[in-house]
C-alpha positions in Angstrom: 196.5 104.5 116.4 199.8 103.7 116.0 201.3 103.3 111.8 203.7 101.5 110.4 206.0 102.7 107.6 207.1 100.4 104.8 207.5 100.9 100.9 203.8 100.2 98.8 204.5 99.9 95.2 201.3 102.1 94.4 202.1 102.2 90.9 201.6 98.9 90.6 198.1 98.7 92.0 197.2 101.9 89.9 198.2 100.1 86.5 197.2 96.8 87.6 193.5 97.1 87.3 190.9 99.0 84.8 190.4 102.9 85.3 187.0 103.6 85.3 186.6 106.6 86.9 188.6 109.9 86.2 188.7 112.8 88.5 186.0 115.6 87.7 188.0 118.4 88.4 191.5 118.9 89.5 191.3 121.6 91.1 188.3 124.0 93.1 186.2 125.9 91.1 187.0 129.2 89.8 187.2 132.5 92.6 185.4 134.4 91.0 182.7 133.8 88.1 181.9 137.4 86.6 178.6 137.5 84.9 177.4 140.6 82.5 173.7 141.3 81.9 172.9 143.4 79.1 169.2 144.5 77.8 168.9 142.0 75.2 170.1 138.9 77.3 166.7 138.3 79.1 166.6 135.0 78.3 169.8 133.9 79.0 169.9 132.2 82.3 173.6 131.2 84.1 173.7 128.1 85.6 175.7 128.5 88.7 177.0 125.8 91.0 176.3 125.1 94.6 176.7 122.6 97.4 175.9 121.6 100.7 177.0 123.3 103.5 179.4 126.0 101.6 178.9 129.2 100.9 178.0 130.7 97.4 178.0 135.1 97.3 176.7 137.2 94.7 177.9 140.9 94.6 176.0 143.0 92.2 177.0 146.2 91.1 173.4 147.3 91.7 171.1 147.2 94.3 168.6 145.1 95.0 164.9 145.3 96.0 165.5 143.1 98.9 161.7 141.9 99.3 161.5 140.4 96.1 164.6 138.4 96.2 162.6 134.8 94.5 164.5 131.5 95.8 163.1 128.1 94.8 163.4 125.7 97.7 164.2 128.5 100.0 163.4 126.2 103.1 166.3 124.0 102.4 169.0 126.4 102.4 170.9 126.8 105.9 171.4 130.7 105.1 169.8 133.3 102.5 171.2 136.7 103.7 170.3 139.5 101.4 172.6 142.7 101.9 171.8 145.9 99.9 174.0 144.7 96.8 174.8 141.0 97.6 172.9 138.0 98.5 174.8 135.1 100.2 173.3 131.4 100.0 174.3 128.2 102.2 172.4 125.1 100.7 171.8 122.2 103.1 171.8 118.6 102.9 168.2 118.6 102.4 169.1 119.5 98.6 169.4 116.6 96.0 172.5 116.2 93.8 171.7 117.0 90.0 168.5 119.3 91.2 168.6 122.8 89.6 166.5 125.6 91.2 165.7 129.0 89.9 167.1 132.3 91.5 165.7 135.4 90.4 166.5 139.0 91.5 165.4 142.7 91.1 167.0 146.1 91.2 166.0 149.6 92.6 166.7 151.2 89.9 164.6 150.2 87.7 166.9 150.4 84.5 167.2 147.4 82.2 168.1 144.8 82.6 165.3 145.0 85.8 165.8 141.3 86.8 168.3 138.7 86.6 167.7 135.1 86.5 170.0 132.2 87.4 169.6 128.5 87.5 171.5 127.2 90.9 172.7 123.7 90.5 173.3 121.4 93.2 176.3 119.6 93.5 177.9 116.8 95.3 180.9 118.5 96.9 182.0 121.9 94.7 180.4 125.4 94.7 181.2 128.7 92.9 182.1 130.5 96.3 182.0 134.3 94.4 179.8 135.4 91.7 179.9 139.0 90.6 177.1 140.1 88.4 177.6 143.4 86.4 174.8 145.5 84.7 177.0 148.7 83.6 180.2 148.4 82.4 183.1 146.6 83.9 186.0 148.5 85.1 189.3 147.7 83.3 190.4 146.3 86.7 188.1 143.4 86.6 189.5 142.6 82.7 193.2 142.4 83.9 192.2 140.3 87.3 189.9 138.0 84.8 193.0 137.7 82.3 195.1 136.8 85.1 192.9 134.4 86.3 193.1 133.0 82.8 196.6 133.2 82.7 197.1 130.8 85.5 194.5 128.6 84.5 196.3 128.2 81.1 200.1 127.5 83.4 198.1 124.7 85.0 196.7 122.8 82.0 199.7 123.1 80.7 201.4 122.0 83.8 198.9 118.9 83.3 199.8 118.3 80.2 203.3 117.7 80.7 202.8 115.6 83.6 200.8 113.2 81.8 203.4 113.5 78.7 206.0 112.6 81.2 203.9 109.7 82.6 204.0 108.0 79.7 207.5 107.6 79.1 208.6 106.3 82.2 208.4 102.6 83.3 206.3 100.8 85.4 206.4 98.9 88.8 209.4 100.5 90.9 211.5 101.6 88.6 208.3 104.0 87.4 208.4 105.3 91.1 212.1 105.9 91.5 212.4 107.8 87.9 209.2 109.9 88.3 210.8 111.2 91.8 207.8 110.0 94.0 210.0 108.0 96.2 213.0 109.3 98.8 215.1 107.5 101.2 212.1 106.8 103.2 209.5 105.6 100.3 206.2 105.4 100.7 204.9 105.4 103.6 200.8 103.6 104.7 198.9 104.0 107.8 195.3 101.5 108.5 193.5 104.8 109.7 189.7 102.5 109.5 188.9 102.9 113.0 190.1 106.7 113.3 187.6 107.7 110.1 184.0 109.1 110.9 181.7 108.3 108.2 178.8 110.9 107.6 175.6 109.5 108.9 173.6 110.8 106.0 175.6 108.4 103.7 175.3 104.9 106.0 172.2 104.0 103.9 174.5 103.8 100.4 177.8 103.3 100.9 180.1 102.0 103.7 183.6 102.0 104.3 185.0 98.6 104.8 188.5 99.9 105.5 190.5 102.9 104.7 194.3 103.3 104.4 196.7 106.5 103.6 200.0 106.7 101.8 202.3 109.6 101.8 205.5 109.9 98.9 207.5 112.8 98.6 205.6 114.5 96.2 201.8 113.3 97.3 198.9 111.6 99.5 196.8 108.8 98.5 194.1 107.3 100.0 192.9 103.5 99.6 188.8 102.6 100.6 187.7 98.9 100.2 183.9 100.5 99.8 180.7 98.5 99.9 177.6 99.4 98.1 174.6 99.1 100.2 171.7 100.6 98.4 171.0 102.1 95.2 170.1 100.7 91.9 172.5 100.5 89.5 176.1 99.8 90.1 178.4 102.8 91.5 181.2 104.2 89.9 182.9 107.0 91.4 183.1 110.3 89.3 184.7 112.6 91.2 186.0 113.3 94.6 187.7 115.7 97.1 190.3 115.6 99.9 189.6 119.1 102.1 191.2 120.3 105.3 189.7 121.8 108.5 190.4 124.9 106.9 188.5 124.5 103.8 191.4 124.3 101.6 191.6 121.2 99.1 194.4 119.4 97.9 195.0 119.4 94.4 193.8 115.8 93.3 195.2 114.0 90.0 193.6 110.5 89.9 190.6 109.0 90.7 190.8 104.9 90.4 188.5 102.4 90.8 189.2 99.2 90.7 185.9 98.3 88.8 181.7 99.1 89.1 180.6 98.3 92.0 177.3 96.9 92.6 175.1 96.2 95.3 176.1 94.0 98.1 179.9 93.4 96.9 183.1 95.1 97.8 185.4 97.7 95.5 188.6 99.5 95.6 188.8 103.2 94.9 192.0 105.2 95.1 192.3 108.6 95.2 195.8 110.4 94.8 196.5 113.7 95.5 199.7 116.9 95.1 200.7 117.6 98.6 203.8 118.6 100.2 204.8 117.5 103.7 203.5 120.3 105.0 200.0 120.3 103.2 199.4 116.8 104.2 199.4 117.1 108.0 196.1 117.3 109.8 192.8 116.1 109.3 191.1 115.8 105.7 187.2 115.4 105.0 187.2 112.8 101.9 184.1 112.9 99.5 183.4 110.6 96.5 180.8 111.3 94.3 178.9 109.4 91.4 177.8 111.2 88.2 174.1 113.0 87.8 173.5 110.7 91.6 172.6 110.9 94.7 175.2 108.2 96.3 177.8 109.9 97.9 180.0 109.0 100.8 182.0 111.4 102.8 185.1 110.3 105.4 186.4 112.2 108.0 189.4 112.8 109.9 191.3 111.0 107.2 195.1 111.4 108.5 198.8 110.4 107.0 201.5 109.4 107.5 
């Protein structure tokens, strides 16, 4: 459809109401979560997350006795491959959000630890894509990758930090825009992309899309859904959310705002802003907002920008 481009002072409408809803996560979970049994662990169960429709991998450093692999809820995942040493689970929507079931596995071997036990939990749009689980000794290899791994984790948080620092001292309204580098000679540019959105079927009972509008600066994406709660008892407040490409790969989001609860039968604004460069914002996205510990969740498609 075609867009028009035209300057939005999106600052504005981000300080102009109340925040009640701050993004879950900034960023994807972890790679890699690296788990290490010992003997005298046995009652210590992970708690590992999963979601519908992506892929979660265990790689054990042991094998497994493949015919004793217990899954709770087994019928409701989309894939349970068991290799020799890994084990590779694909939940469907048939789980609920919030619901934990039990994994347990057992090796060859029969050395101790001779069973591991996890505790999958199902959520709304974010799974732990790798988990290696270690009954001997880790190599040093894995020690430096893990401290790595830290190490950037640490250069983002601080990253975050001084972003938000740096928020604080600037101005609001336009002048906030100009001195925080967001705009160029082209500002910000909005697109009505309502009727080019596909909304999940699974969701049409909950939530609805009135209309949806994107916004690209120089630094970032945003997206803008008047949403309508159709069902559900208690008034919805968005806790989290996710902008993905056909890929698989997610933008990096900073805010999540909503313009106030939302309860059933009236209309809210929720606004979700993301890091993107030029090139990372091209193509299609797959938007998902999620409440906390509920089942309402609402997931666009073919979200586009300018």
């Amino acid at each position: 459809m075609p867009s028009s481009s035209f300057v939005v002072l999106l600052g504005v409408l981000l300080a102009s109401g109340v925040s009640v809803a701050q993004s879950e996560a900034a960023a994807s979970l972890p790679g890699v979560r690296r788990v290490e049994l010992t003997p005298d662990d046995a009652l210590s169960v992970p708690e590992i997350a999963i979601s519908a429709g992506l892929s979660t991998t265990f790689l054990f450093d042991s094998g497994l006795k493949r015919d004793e692999v217990e899954l709770e809820g087994r019928d409701r995942f989309s894939l349970v491959d068991e290799g020799q040493a890994t084990l590779r689970l694909v939940p469907s929507a048939r789980l609920t959000v919030g619901e934990r079931l039990r994994l347990v596995v057992r090796f060859r071997d029969g050395a101790a630890p001779a069973s591991a036990s996890f505790l999958l939990r199902v959520h709304p749009a974010k799974a732990e894509p790798l988990v290696e689980v270690y009954r001997d000794m880790r190599t040093l290899e894995t020690y430096q990758q893990e401290a790595r791994e830290v190490r950037a984790q640490l250069v983002q948080c601080q990253g975050d930090v001084a972003r938000l620092l740096a928020e604080q001292s600037v101005p609001g309204g336009l002048a906030g825009l100009v001195s925080s580098g967001v705009l160029d000679e082209n500002g910000v540019t909005g697109r009505v992309v309502t009727k080019d959105i596909v909304q999940a079927v699974g969701n049409a009972n909950a939530l609805e899309a009135a209309s949806v509008k994107s916004y690209r600066s120089a630094t970032g994406v945003a997206v803008e859904i008047k949403l309508k709660v159709k069902a559900g008892a208690p008034p919805w407040v968005a806790k989290g959310a996710t902008l993905r490409g056909k890929a698989g790969a997610e933008l990096n989001v900073l805010r999540l705002w909503q313009q106030r609860p939302i309860a059933i039968g009236e209309f809210g604004l929720v606004v979700v802003e993301a890091d993107a460069t030029t090139e990372a914002a091209q193509g299609a996205f797959s938007l998902k907002l999620w409440e906390e510990d509920g089942p309402r969740t609402i997931t666009l498609g073919n979200v586009t920008f300018p």
